[in-house]
C-alpha distance (Angstrom), angle and dihedral (degrees) to the residues before:
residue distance angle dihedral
X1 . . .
X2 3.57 . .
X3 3.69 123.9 .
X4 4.20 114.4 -136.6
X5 3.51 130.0 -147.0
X6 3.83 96.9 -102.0
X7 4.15 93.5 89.6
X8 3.43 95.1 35.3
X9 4.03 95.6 56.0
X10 3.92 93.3 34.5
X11 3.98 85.8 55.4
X12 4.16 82.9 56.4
X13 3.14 92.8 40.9
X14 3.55 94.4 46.1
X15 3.99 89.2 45.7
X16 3.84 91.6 52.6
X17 3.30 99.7 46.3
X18 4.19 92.7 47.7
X19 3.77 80.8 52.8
X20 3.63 97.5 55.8
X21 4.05 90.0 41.6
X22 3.85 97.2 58.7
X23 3.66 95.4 33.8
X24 3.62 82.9 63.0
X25 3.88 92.5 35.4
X26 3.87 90.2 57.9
X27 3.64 101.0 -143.6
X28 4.12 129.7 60.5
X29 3.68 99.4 -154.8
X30 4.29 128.0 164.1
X31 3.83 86.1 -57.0
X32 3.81 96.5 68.0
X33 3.93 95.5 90.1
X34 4.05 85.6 48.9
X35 4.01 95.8 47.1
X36 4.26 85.0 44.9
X37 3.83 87.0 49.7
X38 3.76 102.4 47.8
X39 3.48 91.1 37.1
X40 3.69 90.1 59.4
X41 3.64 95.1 39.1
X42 4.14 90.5 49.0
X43 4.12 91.0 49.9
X44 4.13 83.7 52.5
X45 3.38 94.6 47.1
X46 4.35 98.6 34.3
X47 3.80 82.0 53.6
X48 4.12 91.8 45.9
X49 3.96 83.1 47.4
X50 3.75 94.7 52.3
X51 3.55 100.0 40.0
X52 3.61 86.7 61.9
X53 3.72 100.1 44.8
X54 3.91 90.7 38.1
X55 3.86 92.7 -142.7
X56 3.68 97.0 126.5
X57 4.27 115.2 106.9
X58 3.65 92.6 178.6
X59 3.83 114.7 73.8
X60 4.13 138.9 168.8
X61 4.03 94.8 -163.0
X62 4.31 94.0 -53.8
X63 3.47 96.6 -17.6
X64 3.58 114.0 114.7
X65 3.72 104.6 -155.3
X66 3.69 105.3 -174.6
X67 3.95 98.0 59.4
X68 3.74 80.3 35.5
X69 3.73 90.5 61.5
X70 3.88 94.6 37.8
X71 3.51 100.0 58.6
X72 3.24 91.8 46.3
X73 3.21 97.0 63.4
X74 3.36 91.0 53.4
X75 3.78 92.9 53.8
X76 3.90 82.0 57.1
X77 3.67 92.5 43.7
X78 4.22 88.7 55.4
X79 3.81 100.3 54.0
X80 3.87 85.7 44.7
X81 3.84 91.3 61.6
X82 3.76 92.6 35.5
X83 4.02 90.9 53.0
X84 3.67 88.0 55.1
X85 3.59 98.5 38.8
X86 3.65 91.6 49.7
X87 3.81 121.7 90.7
X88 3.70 122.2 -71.4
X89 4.07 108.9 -99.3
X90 3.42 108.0 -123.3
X91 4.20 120.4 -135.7
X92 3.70 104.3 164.5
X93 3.56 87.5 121.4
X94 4.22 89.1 70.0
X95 3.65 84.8 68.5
């Protein structure tokens, strides 16, 4: 069984692109491992999505990094709105 590149470069893109979202966020709370996660999973499966469609002009070998990049963003973009939609956590027992 031989792994290919496609997991490998959606993990760095995946990584990058996490970077870039909570440098911009400001703050790298509980969610971090989530917004690495679906942005890794959402470069896999934006490059799985484009590869198939054949609409991507940007390419490392196969790996179609715009729709890559896009849906992983919107990976990031869904555990945002599920962290805040989600119930409150609470710490009143710290006092």
């Amino acid at each position: 069984m031989a792994l290919g590149p496609a997991p490998v470069l959606a993990l760095l893109v995946g990584g990058l692109n996490a970077a870039v979202f909570l440098l911009v966020r400001g703050k790298a709370g509980w969610q971090m491992l989530g917004v690495l996660l679906a942005a890794s999973l959402g470069a896999w499966a934006g490059d799985a999505t484009a590869g198939r469609l054949g609409i991507d002009p940007i390419h490392i070998g196969d790996f179609h990094v715009i729709a890559a990049s896009v849906v992983a963003w919107a990976g990031m973009m869904f555990v945002v709105v599920l962290s805040i939609l989600g119930p409150a956590r609470d710490e009143s027992w710290r006092s």
